[in-house]
C-alpha positions in Angstrom: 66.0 133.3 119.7 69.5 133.1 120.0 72.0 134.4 117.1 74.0 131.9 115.0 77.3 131.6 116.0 80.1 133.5 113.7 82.1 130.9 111.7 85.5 132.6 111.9 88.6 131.1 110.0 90.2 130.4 113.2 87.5 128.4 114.3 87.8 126.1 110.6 91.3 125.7 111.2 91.2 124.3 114.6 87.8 122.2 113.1 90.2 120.8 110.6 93.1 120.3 112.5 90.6 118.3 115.6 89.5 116.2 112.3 93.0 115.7 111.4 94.3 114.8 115.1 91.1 112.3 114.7 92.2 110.6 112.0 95.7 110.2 112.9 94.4 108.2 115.2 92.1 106.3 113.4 95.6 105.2 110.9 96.8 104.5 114.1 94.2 101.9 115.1 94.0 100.5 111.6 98.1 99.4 112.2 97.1 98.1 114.9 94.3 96.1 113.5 96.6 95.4 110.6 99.4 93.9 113.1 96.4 91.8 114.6 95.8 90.6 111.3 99.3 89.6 110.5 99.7 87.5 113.9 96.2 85.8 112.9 97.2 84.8 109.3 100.6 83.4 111.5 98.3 81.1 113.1 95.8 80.6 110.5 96.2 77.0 108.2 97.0 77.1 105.0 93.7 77.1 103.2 92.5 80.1 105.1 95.3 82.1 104.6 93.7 84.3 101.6 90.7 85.3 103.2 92.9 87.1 105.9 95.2 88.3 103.3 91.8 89.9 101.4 91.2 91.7 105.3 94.7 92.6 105.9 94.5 94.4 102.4 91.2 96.1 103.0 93.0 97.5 106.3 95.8 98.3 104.4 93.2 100.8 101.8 91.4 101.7 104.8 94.8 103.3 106.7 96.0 104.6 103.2 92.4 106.3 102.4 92.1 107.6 105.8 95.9 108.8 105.7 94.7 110.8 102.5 92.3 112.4 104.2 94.8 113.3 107.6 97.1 115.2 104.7 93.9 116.8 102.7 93.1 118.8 106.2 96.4 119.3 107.4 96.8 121.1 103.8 93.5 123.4 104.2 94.4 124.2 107.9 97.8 125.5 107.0 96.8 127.3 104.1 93.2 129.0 105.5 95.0 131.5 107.5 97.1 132.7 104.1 95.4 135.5 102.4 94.8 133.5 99.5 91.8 131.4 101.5 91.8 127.5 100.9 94.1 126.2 98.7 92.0 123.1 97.9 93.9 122.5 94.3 97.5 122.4 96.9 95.7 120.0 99.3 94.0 117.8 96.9 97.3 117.8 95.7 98.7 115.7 99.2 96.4 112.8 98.2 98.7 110.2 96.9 95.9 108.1 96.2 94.6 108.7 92.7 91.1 107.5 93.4 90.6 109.2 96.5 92.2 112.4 95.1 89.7 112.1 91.8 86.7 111.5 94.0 87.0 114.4 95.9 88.0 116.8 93.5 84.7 115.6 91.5 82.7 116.0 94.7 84.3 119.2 95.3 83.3 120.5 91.9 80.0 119.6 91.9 79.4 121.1 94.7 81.3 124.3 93.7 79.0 124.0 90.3 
């Protein structure tokens, strides 16, 4: 049987900064999507104009949320290597979104509970 690997804090840092890189990309995608949008509701007649609108704001959350989340890991990479550990209190504290900032420091505390 083979031993379990050791979870070092340079192997959570570069895991948190792979999932931040990831969603960088992700916000990147969802411009994109939100730029397709925009060109669609362009084209799009009159009376179908707020269903797109209702998408291109849903993208809008969806890059916002996911942007959250990009600065949340950034946050714990840079502070895991500090002898203090995670800082979760200073990354939660990135999340401009109050909801998404609430959520997870519920979830967080539960889990901590």
């Amino acid at each position: 049987m083979s031993a379990t690997p050791q979870i070092t804090t340079d192997t959570v840092s570069a895991i948190l900064k792979a999932l931040t890189a990831e969603m960088a990309i992700a916000s990147q995608s969802c411009c994109h999507l939100d730029d397709a949008l925009g060109r669609i509701l362009e084209a799009t007649p009159p009376e179908g104009r707020m269903a797109v609108m209702q998408e291109l704001h849903t993208v809008d959350m969806l890059a916002q949320r996911i942007t959250a989340m990009a600065d949340f890991t950034h946050k714990l990479s840079q502070t895991l290597g500090q002898d203090t550990g995670l800082d979760v209190n200073a990354a939660l504290a990135t999340i401009t979104l109050g909801e998404v900032a609430e959520r997870m420091r519920a979830s967080i505390e539960t889990a901590a509970a």
